[in-house]
N, CA, C and O of each residue as an XYZ file, in Angstrom:
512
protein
N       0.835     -1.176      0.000
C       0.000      0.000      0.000
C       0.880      1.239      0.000
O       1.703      1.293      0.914
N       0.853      2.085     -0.732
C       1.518      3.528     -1.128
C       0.579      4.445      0.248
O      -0.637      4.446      0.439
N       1.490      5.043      0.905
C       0.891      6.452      1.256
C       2.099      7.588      0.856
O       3.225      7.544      0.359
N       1.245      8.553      1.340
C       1.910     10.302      0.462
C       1.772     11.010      2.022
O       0.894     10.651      2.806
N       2.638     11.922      2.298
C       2.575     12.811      3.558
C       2.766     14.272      2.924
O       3.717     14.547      2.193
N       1.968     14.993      3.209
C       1.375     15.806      3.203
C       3.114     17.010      3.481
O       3.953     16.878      4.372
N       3.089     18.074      2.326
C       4.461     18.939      2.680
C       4.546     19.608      3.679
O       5.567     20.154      4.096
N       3.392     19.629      4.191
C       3.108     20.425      5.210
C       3.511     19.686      6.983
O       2.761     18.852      7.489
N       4.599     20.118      7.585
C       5.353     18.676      8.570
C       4.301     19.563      9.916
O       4.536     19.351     11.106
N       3.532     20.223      9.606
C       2.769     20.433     10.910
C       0.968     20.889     10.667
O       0.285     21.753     11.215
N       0.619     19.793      9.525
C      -0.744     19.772      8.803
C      -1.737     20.246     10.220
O      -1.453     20.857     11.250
N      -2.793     19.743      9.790
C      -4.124     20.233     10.583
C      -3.991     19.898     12.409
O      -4.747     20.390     13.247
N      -3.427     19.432     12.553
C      -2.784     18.662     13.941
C      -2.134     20.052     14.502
O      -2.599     20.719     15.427
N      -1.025     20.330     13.787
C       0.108     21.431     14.566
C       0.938     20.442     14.417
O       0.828     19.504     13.628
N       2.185     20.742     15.544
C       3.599     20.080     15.830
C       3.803     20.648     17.007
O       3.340     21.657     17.538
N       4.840     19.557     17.447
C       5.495     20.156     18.964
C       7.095     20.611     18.197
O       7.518     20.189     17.121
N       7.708     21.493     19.042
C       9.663     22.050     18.718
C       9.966     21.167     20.279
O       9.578     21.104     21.446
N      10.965     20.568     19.297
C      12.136     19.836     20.515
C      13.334     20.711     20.402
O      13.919     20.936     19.343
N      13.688     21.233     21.671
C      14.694     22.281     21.832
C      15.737     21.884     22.697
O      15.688     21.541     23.878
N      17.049     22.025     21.623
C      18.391     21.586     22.329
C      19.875     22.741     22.488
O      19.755     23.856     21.981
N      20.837     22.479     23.005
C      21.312     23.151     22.712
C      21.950     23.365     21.292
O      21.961     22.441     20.478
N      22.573     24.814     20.962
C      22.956     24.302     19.766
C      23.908     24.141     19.373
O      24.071     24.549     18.223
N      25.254     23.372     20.163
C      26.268     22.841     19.819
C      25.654     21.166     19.141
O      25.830     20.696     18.017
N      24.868     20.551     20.393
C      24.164     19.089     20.096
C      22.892     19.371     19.084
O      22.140     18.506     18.633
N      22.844     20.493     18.889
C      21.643     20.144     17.684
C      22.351     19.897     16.215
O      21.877     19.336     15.226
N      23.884     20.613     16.437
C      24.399     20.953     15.178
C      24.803     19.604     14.631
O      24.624     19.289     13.454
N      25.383     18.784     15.583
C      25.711     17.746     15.423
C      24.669     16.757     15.005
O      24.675     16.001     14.033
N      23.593     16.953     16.132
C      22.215     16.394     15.289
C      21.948     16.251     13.937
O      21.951     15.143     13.402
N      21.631     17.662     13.118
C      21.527     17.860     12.338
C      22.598     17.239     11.098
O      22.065     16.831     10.066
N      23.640     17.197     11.186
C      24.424     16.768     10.389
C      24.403     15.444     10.761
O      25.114     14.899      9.916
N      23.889     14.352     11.756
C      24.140     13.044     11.823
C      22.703     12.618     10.636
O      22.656     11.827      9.694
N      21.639     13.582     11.240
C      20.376     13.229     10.041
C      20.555     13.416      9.023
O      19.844     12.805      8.225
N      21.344     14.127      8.624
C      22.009     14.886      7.161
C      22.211     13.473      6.258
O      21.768     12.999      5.212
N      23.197     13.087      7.364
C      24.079     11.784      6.539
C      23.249     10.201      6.761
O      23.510      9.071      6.349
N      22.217     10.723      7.560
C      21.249      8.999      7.141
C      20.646      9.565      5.706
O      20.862     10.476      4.907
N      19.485      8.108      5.947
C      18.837      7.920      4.390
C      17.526      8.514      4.724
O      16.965      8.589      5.817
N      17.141      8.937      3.508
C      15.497      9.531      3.253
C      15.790     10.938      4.026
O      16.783     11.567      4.392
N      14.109     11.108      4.079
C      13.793     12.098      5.168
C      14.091     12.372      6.304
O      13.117     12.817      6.912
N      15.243     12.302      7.059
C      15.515     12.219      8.380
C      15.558     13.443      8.983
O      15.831     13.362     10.180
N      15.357     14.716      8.507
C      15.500     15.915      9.189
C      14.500     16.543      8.797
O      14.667     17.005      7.669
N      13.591     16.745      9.216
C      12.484     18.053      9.207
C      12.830     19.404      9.179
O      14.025     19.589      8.949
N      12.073     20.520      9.360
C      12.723     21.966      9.576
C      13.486     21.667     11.077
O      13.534     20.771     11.920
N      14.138     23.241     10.794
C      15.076     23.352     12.429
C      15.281     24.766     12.502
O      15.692     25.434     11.554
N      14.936     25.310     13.862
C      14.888     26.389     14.159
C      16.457     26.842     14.290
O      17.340     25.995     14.153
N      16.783     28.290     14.577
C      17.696     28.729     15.898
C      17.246     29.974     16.305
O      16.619     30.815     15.660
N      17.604     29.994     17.351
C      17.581     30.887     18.065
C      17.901     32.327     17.683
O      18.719     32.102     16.790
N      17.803     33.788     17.759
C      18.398     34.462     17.203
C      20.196     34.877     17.714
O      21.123     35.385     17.083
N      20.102     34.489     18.803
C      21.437     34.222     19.896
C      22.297     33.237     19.339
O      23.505     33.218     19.575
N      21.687     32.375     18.569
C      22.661     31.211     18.581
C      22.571     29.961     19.327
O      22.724     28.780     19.016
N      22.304     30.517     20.302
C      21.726     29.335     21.841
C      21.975     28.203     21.809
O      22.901     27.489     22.194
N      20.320     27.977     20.905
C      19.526     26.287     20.915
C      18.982     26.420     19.340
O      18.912     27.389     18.583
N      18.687     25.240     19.212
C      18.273     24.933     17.906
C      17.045     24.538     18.582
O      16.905     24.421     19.799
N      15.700     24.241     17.195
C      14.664     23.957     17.717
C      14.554     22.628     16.057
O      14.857     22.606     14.864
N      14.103     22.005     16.803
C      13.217     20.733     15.605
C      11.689     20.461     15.464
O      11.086     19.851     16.347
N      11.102     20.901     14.398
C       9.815     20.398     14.515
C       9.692     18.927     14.259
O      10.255     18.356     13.325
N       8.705     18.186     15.393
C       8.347     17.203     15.577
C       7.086     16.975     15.411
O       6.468     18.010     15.658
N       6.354     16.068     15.092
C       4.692     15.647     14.813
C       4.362     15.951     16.508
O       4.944     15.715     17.567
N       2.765     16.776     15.990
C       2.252     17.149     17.529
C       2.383     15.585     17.899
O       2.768     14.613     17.249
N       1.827     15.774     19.418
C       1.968     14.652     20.268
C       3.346     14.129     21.298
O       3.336     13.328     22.233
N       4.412     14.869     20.753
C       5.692     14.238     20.712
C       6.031     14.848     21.775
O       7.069     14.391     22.254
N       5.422     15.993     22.542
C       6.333     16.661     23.481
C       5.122     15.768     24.973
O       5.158     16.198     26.126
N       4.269     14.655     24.588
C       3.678     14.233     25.739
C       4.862     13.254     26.308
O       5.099     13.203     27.515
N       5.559     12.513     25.384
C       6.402     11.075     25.894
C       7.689     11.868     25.853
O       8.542     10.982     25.822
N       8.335     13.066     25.834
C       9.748     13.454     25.429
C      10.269     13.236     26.725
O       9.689     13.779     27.665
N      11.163     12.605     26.916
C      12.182     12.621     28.054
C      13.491     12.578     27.675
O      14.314     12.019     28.401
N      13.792     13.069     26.682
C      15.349     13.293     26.840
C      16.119     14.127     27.488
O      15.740     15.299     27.481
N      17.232     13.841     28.131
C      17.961     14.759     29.524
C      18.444     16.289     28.107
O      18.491     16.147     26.885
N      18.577     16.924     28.507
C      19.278     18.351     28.234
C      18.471     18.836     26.919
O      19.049     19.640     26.188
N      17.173     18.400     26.570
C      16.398     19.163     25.891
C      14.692     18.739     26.555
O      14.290     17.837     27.289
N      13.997     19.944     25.836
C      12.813     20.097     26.172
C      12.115     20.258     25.056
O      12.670     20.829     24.117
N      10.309     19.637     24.873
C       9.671     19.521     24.058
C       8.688     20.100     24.238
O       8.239     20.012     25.381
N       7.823     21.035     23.118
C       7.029     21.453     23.769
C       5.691     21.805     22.651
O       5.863     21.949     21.440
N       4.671     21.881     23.181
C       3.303     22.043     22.696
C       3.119     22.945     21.786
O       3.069     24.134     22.101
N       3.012     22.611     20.752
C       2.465     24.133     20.314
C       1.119     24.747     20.144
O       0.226     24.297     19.426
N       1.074     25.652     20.762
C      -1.145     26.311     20.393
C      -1.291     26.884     19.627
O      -0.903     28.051     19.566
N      -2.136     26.063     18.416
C      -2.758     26.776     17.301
C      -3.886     26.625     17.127
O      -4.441     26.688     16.031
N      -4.646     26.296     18.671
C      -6.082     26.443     18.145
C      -6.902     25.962     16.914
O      -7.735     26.481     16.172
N      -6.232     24.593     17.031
C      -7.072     23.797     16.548
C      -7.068     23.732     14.921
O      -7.772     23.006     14.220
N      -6.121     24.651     14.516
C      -5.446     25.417     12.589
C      -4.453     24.799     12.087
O      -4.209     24.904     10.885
N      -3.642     23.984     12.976
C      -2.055     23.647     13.076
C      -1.648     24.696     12.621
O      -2.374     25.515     12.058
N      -0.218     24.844     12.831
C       0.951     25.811     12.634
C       1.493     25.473     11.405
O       2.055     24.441     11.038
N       1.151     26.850     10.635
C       1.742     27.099      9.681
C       3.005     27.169      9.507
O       3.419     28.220      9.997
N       3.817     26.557      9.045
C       5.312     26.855      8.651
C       6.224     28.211      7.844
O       7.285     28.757      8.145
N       5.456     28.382      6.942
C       5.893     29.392      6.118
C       5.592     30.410      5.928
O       4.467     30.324      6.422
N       5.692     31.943      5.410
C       7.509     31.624      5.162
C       8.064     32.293      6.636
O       9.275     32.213      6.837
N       7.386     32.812      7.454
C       8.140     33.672      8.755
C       7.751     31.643      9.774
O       6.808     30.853      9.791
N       9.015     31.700     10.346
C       9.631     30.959     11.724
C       8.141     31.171     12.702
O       7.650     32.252     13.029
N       7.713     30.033     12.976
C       6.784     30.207     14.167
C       6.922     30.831     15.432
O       6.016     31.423     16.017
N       8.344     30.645     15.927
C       8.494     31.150     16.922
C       9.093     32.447     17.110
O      10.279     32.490     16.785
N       8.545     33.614     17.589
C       9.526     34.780     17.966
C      10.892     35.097     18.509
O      10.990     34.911     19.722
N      12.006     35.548     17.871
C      13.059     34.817     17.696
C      14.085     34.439     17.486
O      15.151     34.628     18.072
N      13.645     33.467     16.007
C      14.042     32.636     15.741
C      14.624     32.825     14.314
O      14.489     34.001     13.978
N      15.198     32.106     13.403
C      14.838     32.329     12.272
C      15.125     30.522     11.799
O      15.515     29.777     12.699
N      14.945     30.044     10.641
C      15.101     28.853      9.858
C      16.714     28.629      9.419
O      17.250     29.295      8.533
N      17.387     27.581     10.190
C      18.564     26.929      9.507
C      18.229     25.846      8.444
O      18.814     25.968      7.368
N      17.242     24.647      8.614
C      16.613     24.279      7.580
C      15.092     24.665      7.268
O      14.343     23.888      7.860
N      14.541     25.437      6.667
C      13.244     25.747      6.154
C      12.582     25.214      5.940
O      13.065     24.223      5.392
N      11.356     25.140      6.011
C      10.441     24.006      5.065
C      10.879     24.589      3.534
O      11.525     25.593      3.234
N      10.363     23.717      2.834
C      10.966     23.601      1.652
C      11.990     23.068      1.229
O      12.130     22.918      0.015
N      12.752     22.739      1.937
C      14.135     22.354      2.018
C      13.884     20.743      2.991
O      14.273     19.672      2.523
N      13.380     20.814      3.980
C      13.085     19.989      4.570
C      11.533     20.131      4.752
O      11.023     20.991      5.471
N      10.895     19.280      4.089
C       9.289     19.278      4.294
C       8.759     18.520      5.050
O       7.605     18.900      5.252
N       9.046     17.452      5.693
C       8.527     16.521      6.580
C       8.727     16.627      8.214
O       9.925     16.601      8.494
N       7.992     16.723      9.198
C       8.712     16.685     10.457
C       9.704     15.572     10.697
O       9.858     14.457     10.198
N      10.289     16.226     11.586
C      11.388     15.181     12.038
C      10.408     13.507     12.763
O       9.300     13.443     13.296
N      11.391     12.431     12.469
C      10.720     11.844     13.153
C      11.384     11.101     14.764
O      12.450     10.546     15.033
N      10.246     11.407     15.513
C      10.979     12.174     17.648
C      11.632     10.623     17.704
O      12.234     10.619     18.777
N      11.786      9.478     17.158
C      12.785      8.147     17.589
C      14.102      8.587     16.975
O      15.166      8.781     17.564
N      13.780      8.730     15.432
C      15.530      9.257     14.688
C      15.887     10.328     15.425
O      17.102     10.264     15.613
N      15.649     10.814     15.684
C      15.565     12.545     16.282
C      16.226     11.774     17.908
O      17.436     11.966     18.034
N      15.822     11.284     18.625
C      16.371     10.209     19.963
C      17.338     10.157     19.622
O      18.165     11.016     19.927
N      17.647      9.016     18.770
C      18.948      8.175     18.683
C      20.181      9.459     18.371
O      21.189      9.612     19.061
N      19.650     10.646     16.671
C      20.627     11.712     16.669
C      20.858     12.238     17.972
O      21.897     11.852     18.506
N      20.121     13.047     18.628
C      20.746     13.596     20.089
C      21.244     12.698     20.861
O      21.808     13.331     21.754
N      21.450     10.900     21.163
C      22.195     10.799     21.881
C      23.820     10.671     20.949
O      24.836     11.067     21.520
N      23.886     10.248     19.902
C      25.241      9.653     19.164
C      25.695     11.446     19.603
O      26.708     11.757     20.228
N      24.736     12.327     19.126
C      25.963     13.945     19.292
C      26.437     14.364     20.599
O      27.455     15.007     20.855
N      25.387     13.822     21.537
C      26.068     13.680     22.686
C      27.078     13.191     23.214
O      27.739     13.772     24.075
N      27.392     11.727     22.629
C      28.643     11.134     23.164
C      29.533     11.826     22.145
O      30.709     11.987     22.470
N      29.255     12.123     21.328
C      30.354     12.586     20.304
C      30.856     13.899     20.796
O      32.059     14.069     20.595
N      30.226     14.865     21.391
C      30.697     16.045     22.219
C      31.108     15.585     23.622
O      31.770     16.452     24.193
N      30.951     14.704     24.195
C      31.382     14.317     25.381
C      32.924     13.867     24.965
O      33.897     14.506     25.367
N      33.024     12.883     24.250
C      34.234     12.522     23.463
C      35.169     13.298     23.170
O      36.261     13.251     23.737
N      34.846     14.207     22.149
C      35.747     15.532     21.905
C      36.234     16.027     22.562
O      37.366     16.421     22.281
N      35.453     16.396     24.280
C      35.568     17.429     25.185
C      36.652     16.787     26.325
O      37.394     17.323     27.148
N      36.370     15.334     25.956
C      37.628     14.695     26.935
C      39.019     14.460     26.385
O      40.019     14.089     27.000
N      38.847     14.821     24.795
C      40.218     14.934     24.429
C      40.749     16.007     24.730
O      41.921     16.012     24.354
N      40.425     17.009     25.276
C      40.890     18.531     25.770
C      42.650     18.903     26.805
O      42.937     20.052     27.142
C-alpha cells in the first residue's frame, strides 16, 4: 500500500519544537544529514545562537524525556501551525526551512541523533 505525507510537517494537527542546545543540535543535524530519506524536518535557531529547535509531529512533546532538551506544545487552536515563510516562533529564524526539509522530524531518529551527538561532544571534550 503507497501512502503520500502531506508537505506540510505540521498539517491540521500542529507540531510540537524539541529544543536543544545548539552545539548538540548541530551535530544532530548533520548526523540526520548523513542517514537515508527524510531524516531531518525543519530546524529552528535561536536568534542568539543558543539552541536549535526541531519540529516534531504534535503529540511528541507528551512522551519526550530526553535529559538536556525540552519539548514542547504548540497552540494553534485547533489550525495547526503554519510553517511558512516567517519561523513560528519569535526569535528565531530557519537553519533548515520548510521547503528544504518538508517533513517533520521523526521524535525516535531525532532520539537516537541527540544521543550519538552527545557522546560525540562528550568525546571531543575529553580529548581537551
Amino acid at each position: 500500500m503507497e501512502t503520500s505525507q502531506s508537505n506540510d510537517p505540521c498539517d491540521d494537527e500542529g507540531c510540537d519544537l524539541v529544543t536543544v542546545p545548539a552545539r548538540q543540535g548541530l551535530e544532530a543535524v548533520d548526523i540526520l544529514r548523513r542517514g537515508a530519506g527524510d531524516a531531518v524536518g525543519p530546524v529552528l535557531h535561536d536568534d542568539g545562537g543558543d539552541t536549535l529547535g526541531f519540529v516534531v509531529p504534535a503529540g511528541t512533546a507528551e512522551g519526550w524525556d530526553v535529559p538536556g532538551s525540552t519539548c514542547t506544545c504548540t497552540e494553534t487552536d485547533g489550525r495547526g501551525l503554519r510553517l511558512n515563510p516567517e519561523p513560528p516562533v519569535e526569535g528565531s529564524d530557519w537553519l533548515l526551512p520548510p521547503g528544504e526539509a518538508d517533513l517533520a522530524t521523526d521524535p525516535a531518529v531525532l532520539r537516537r541523533a541527540l544521543g550519538e551527538a552527545a557522546r560525540m561532544i562528550e568525546a571531543a571534550d575529553s580529548c581537551r
